[in-house]
N, C-alpha and C positions, 0 to 999 in steps of 0.2 A: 403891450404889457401882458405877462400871460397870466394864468390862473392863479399860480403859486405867489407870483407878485402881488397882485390884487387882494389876496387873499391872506395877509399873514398873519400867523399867532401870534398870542402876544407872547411873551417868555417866559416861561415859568420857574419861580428857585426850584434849585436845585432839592431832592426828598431831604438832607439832613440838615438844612438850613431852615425847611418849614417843621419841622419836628425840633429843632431846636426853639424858632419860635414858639410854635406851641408850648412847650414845657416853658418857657419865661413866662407867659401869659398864665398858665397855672400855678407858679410861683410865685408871683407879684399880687393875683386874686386871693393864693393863700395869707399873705398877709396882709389884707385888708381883709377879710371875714373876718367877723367879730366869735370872739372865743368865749364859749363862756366858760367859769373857773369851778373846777372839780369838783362840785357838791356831793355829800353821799346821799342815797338815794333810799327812801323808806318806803314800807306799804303803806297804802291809802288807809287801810285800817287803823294802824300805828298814827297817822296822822288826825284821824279822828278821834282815838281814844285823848290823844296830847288837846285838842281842843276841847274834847268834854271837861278834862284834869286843871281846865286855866293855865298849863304852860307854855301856850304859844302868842307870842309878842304883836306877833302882822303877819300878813301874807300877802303875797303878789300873784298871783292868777297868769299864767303866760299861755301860746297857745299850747305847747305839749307839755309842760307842767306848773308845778305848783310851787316855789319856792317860798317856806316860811323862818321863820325866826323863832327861836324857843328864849322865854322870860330868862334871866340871869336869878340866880342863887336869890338875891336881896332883895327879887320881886315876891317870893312867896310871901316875906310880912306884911303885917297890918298893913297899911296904906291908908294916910293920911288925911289925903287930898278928897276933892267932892268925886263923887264918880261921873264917869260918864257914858254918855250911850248915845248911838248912832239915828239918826232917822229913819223912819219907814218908809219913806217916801221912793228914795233912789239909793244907788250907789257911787263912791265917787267916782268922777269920771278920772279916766288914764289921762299921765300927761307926759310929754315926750324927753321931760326933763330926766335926770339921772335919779331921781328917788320919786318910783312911783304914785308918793301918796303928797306928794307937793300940791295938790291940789285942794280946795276948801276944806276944811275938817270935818264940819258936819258932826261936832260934839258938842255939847252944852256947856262946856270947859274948854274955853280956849288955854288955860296953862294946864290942865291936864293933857291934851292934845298934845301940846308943844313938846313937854315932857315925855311922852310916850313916843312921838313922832323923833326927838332928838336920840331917840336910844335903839332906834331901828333902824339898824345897819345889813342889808342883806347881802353884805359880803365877809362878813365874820364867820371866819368857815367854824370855826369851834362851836355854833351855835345854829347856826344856819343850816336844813336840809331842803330834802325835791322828793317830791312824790309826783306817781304818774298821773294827771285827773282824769274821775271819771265824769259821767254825763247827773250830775249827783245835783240837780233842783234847788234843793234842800241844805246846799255847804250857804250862801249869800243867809240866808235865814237863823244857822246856826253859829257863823260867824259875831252878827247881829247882837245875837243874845247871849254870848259869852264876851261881848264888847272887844273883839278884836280886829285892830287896825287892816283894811283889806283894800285891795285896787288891784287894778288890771293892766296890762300896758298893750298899745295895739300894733298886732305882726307889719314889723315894716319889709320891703321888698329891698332885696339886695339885688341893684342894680348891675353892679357888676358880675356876679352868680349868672343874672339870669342871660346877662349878654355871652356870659362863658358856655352855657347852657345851649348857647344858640349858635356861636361861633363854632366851636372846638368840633360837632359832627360835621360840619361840610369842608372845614380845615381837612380833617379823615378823608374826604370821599374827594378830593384834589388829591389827597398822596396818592393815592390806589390810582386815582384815573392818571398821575405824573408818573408813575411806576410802572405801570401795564398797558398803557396805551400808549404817550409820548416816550417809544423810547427811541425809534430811531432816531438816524445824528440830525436829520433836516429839520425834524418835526412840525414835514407839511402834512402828514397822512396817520392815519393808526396805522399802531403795530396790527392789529386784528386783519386791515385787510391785508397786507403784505403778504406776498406767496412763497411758500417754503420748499420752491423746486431748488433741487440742485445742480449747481453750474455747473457742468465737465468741460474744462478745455484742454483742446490739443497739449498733448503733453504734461497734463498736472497728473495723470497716469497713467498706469500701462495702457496702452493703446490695445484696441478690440477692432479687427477687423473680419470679414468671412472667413478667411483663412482656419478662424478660430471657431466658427460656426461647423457644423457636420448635422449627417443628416435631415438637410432640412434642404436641398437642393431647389426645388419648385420655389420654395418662400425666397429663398435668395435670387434667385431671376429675376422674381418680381421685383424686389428692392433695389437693384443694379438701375432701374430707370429711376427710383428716386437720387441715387449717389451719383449718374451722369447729368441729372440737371440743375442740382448743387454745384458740380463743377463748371458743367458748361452749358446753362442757360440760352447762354444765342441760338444751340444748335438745333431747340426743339422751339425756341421763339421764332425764327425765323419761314418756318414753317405754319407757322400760326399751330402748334400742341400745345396745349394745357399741362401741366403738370396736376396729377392728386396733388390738393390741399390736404386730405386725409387719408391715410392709410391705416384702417385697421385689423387688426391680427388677432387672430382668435384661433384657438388648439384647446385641446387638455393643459391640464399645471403640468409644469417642467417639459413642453417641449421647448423651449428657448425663445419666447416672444421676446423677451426681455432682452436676452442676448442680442438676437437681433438686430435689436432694436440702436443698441450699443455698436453693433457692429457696421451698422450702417450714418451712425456721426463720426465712426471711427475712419471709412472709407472715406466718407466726404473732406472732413478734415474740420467740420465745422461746428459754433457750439451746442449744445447739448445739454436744454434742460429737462430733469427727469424727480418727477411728481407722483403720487399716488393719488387719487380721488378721491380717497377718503380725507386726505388733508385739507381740500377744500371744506368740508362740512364742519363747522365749531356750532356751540350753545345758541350764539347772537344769530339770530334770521340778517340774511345779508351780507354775512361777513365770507360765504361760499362766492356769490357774486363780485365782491369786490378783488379776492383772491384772485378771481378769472381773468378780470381786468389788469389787473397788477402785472400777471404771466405774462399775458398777450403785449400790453405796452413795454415790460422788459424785451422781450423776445423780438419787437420790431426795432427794438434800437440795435440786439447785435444782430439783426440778420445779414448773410441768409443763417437761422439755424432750424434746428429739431426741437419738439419738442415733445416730450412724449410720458404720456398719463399711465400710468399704470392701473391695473382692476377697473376698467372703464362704468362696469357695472354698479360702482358705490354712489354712483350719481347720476348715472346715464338711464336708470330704469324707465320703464313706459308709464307715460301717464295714463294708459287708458285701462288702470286697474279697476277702477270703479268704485273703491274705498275714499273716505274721506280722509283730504292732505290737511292734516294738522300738524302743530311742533315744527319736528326736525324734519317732515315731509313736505312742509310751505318753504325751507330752508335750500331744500334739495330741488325742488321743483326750480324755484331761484336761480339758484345757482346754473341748473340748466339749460334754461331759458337764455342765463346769461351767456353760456359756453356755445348755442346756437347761433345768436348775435355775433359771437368773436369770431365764427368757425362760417360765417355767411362769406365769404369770398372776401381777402382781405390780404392786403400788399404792403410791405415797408419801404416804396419808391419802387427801384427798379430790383430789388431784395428779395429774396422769397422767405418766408417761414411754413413750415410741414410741420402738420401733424399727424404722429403715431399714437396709438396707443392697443391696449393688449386685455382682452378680458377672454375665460372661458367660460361667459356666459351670455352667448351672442342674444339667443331668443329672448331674452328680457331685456333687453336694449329698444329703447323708443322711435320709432319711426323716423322721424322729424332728427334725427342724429345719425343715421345711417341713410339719407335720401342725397344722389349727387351733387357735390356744391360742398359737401361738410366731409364723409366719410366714405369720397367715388368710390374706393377700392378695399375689399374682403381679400386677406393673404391667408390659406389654412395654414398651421404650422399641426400639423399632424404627428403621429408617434411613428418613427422613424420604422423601413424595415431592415431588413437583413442584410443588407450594402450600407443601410444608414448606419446601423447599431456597429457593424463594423468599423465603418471610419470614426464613432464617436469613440468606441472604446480603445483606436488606435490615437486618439489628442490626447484622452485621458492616463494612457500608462505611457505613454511617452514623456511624466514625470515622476515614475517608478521606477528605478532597477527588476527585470524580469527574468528569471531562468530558463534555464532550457527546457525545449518542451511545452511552451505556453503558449497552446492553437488560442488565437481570440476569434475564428471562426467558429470553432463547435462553444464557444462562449457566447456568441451573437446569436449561433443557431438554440440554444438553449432558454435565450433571454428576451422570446416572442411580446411582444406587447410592451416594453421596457420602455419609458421614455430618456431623454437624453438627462436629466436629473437621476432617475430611476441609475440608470448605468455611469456614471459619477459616483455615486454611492456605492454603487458592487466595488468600481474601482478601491474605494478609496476602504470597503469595510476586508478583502483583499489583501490589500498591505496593513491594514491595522493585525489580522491573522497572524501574517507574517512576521511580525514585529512583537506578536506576543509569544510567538514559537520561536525567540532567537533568532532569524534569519536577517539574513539582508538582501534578500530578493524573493520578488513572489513568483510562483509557483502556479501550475493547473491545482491541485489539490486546492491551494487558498483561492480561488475563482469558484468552485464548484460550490465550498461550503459555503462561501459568499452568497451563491445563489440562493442556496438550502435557508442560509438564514432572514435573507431577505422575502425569500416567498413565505416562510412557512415559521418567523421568529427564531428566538435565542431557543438552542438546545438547554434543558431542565433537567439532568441528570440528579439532582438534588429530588426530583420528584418519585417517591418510593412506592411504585405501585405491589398490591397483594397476587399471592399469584395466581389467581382465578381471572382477575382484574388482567396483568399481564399476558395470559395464556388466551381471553377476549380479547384481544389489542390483535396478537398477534395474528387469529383468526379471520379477525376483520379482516386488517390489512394483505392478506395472503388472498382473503376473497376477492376483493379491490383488483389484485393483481394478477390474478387467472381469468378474470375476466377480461381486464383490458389487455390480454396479450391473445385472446378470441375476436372480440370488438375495439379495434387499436382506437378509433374515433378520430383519428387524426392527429395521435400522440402516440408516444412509445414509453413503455413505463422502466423506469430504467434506475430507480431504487427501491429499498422497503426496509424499513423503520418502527422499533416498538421506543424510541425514545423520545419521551413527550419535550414536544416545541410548542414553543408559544405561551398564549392564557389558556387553552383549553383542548389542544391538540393531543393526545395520548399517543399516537402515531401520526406515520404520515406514509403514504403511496407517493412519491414521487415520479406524473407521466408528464413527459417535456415534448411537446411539437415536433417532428421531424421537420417543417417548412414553415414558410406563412400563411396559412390560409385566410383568405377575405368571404368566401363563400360556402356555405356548408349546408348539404342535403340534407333530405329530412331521416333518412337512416344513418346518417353519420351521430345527430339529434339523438335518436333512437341508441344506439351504441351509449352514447354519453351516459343516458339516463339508465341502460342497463349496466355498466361497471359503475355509478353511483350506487346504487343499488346493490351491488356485489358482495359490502362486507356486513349489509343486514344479513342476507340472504346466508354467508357462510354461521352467522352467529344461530341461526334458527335451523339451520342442519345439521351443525355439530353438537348445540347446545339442548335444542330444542325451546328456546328462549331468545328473547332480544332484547336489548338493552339502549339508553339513550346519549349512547357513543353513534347512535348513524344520523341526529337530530340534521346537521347540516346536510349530510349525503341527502335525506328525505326534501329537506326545503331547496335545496340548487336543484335536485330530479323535477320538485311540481314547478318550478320555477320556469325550466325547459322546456315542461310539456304545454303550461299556459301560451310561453311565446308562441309554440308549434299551435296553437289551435285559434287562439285570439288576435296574434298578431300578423305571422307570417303566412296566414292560411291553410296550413298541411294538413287539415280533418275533411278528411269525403262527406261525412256527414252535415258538418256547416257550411263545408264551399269556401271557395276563395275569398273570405269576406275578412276584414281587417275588423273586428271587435274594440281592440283595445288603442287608444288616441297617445299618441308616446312623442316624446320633442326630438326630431332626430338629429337637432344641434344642442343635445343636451352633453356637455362635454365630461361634468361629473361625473356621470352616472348614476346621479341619486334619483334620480327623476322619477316616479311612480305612475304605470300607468291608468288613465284615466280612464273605466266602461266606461261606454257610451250611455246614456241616459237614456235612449231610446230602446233598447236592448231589450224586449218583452223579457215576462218571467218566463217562458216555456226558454226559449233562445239562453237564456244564464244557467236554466238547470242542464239544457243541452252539453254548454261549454262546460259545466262541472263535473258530468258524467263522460263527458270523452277526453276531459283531461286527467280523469281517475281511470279509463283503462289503459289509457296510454301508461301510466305508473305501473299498475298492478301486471300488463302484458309484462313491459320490461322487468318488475320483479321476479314473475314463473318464470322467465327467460334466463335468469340467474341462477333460479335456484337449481334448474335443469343442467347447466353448464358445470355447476360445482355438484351435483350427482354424477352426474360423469365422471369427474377429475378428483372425487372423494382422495383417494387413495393419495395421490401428489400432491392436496392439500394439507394431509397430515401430515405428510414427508417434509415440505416447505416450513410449515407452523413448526413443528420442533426445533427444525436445524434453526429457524429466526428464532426460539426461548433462547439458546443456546451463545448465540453469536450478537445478536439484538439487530445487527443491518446484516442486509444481503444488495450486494449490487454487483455491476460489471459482468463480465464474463460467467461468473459463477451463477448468476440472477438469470440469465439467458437460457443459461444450459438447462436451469429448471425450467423456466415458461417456453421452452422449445416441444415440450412431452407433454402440453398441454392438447386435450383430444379438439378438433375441431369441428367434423361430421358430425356428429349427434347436435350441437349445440347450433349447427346452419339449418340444420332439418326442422328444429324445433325453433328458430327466428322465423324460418319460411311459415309454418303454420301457423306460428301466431301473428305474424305480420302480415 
């Protein structure tokens, strides 16, 4: 007998069967509550003056009021009778019968009593009101002495109230738990742990194979022995090889982990469930661990498959942060601890199950999750180069209509650092161009601005700049671009722009890579930082003034010269010494580096002072460069007020007259 047998719930109704119950149960209680009948309701005062005045009959004492009787019309006459009067002693006691004052009289007149007592009715609403009591001593005493008939009756407990009182919340707290928890059809398990991968099988949709992958050639090698041992297991068991139980992939966002990933259940033929990490982690502690289990036990029934996490990082982080795991960090821990347990070597008979999964943020992944046995194998899926960008941008317009004349070579060479998302999107913003210009095919021109708008945002022609304001713009950017046609830095500048892109762009220099470079000298560095510095420099020679339109040029210049001294070692001064501690599987980018702690004060003021000449060389270097070419800067700035771009051929022909001797003379002396 297995667990599920041994084990069974009992059955629960159905939610509007106990929701119906409940409401009969509140239905059937309302009519057994005793009601009481609509008295009107007086102030305590009002009540008191009626009892100094002799018009009130009796009174009944209850615990939240006071319901009395006022004398009838016939009682203000003489009266007859002996009078009579109450003892000192007690009050009467309450009796449970229907007229409070059934009990002894306690007057010295028993037919005075009787008579008084037959003529008080406390349900004669014409005569009869309620006041609220207060804590008032002194009502028993003045009752007393105005001889009015008075008792109490004592609070009985509604039995039924109180059992409804007591039922009706855990009735509530059954539907929620019959609602949210039991819902699958078995209901041997919570919904809570149940795991929310999705199943892909052969054929329920387009099929993904390499074919469809680009760019990414190395990563697909590797994967080609995961999809040979899917197929055919004997021929690496037979040899006695192991297959990775884990492969994981780690790149920047959008080089195509994910694809991949896709592409390689696609090749195999087999299923494929596909998860996020984060969906393991909910409110309840535990419920991440049980989700683990849930996977892994679905996953060995249909093996062999794949299974594959996505952002591995939302639960895979290292425990050896040193902060205290409380909350949703005792949850995650959990949950980890569990996924180490699944991922310990672990077979469905003679079946395999694989897992991938994808994060770009390897260094904060935990030891104990990446040691062989769970994650044998790191795949880089890196940003593609100039053969890669190529074949990706040939998948992708190969479901566009394309013109004549559409090199997607000087589009690949144009589009350095592009990941395979990245060039997707050129594609696809491209043909949207296209489509708002009336065509029906695209064109080089909708590739180019494609790019323009992906690097450098939406053109803002709506942006109405003054024209001091515009005639600065132009200046700048004219400086920018005399220089980097002296100092290319490993780029060709090959437009120029006074119309603001972006959130804060007024211009833009457009210098696009001629190649790909992986390595770059420390005067190439130097270059960089002197054409950033370019369209300060033209603004303080023509203007005699600057402005904080070079804010960015200044922080990407100190930005370069920090690397060149702290990280990379290029200062004679400090030596080859690496300063600054930087993650170099940090895939973001965001990553800030860390001084060292050790770094004396003399050593920091060191690094601050040669990372400020480093600035200030490269800015004389500029300004020197645009003294020289004064004359072809003001030739350039006009015809750009005039026209607003300058590119192509026409853009050439100017930065060809650019002088270059005086501006090498004067690098050599200062460098």
């Amino acid at each position: 007998m297995g667990v599920k047998d041994k084990f069974q719930l009992l059955p629960i109704p159905p939610v509007g069967s106990l929701l119906l119950a409940s409401v009969g149960i509140l239905v059937i209680g309302s009519m057994f509550w005793p009601r009481s009948p609509k008295i009107p309701l007086k102030p305590y005062s009002q009540f008191l003056d009626e009892v100094e005045q002799n018009q009130v009959l009796c009174v009944r004492v209850e615990p939240n009021r006071i319901v009395y009787q006022l004398k009838s019309p016939l009682d203000t006459f003489p009266n007859t009778q002996v009078p009579f009067s109450q003892p000192q002693d007690s009050l009467p006691l309450p009796n449970t019968s229907t007229n409070p004052f059934h009990s002894s009289p306690n007057f010295s007149s028993e037919d005075s009593f009787d008579n008084l007592k037959s003529r008080c009715h406390l349900t004669e609403l014409d005569r009869v009101f309620t006041t609220i009591p207060l804590n008032d001593p002194e009502l028993p005493k003045l009752l007393r002495d105005k001889n009015i008939l008075f008792g109490a009756v004592q609070p009985t407990n509604n039995f039924l109230m109180t059992l409804l009182a007591w039922v009706i919340p855990p009735l509530i707290l059954v539907f929620a738990m019959q609602f949210f928890v039991y819902r699958n059809e078995d209901r041997h398990s919570l919904a809570f742990s149940k795991s929310k991968a999705k199943v892909y099988v052969e054929g329920e949709e387009a099929r993904i194979t390499f074919a469809n992958v680009a760019g990414a050639e190395e990563a697909k090698a590797e994967l080609v022995e995961i999809v040979e041992f899917l197929k055919n297991p004997e021929r690496f068991s037979k040899i006695g090889a192991r297959i990775p139980k884990g492969v994981l992939l780690v790149g920047p966002p959008g080089t195509g982990k994910t694809l991949l990933a896709k592409a390689v259940a696609g090749e195999a033929g087999v299923t494929f469930f596909s998860i996020s990490a984060s969906e393991f982690v909910e409110l309840f502690v535990g419920t991440g661990a049980a989700r683990v289990r849930d996977l892994f036990e679905q996953a060995k029934k249909q093996a062999p498959c794949i299974i594959f996490i996505d952002e591995l990082d939302a639960i895979g982080k290292s425990r050896s942060g040193g902060n205290g795991m409380t909350g949703s960090n005792d949850e995650r821990e959990q949950t980890l601890n569990q996924r180490l347990t699944e991922m310990d070597g672990f077979n469905a008979g003679d079946a395999t199950v694989i897992v991938l999964a994808a994060t770009n943020r390897p260094e904060t992944l935990d030891q104990a999750l990446l040691r062989p046995g769970r994650f044998d194998r790191q795949v880089l899926v890196d940003r593609p180069d100039l053969s890669g960008r190529l074949a990706i941008l040939e998948i992708y317009v190969d479901k566009i209509p394309l013109g004549e004349g559409v090199n997607l070579k000087d589009i690949a060479t144009q589009t350095p650092g592009f990941a395979g998302a990245d060039l997707a999107n050129l594609v696809n913003e491209a043909a949207l161009l296209a489509a708002r210009n009336q065509r029906e095919y695209v064109i080089q021109e909708d590739f180019k601005e494609a790019i323009e708008r992906v690097i450098g945002g939406l053109e803002k022609k709506s942006r109405v700049l003054s024209d001091r304001e515009k005639k600065v713009v132009a200046y700048h950017e004219v400086g920018h671009a005399l220089i980097g046609a002296v100092m290319p830095g490993g780029g060709k500048v090959s437009k120029i722009s006074i119309i603001p892109r972006g959130l804060s762009a007024l211009g833009y220099t457009l210098k696009l890579p001629t190649e790909d470079r992986f390595l770059i000298s420390e005067e190439e560095f130097r270059e960089q930082i002197v054409m950033l510095l370019g369209g300060r420099a033209a603004e303080e020679l023509i203007f005699g003034t600057v402005t904080n339109g070079a804010s960015d040029d200044l922080q990407r210049a100190t930005d370069i010269a920090e690397r060149m001294v702290s990280t990379y070692g290029m200062s004679k001064i400090l030596g080859p010494l690496a300063y600054d501690k930087r993650q170099q599987t940090n895939f973001l980018g965001n990553g800030a580096g860390n001084l060292r702690r050790l770094v004396s004060e003399e050593t920091a003021k060191a690094i601050d002072t040669e990372v400020k000449q480093i600035v200030q060389s490269g800015y004389d270097q500029a300004l020197a460069i645009l003294n020289d070419n004064r004359q072809l800067l003001e030739e350039i700035s006009q015809h750009l007020l005039k026209t607003e771009v300058i590119e192509g051929e026409q853009l050439q022909d100017w930065l060809n007259r650019v002088k270059h001797q005086n501006s090498r003379n004067t690098a050599n002396s200062i460098f």
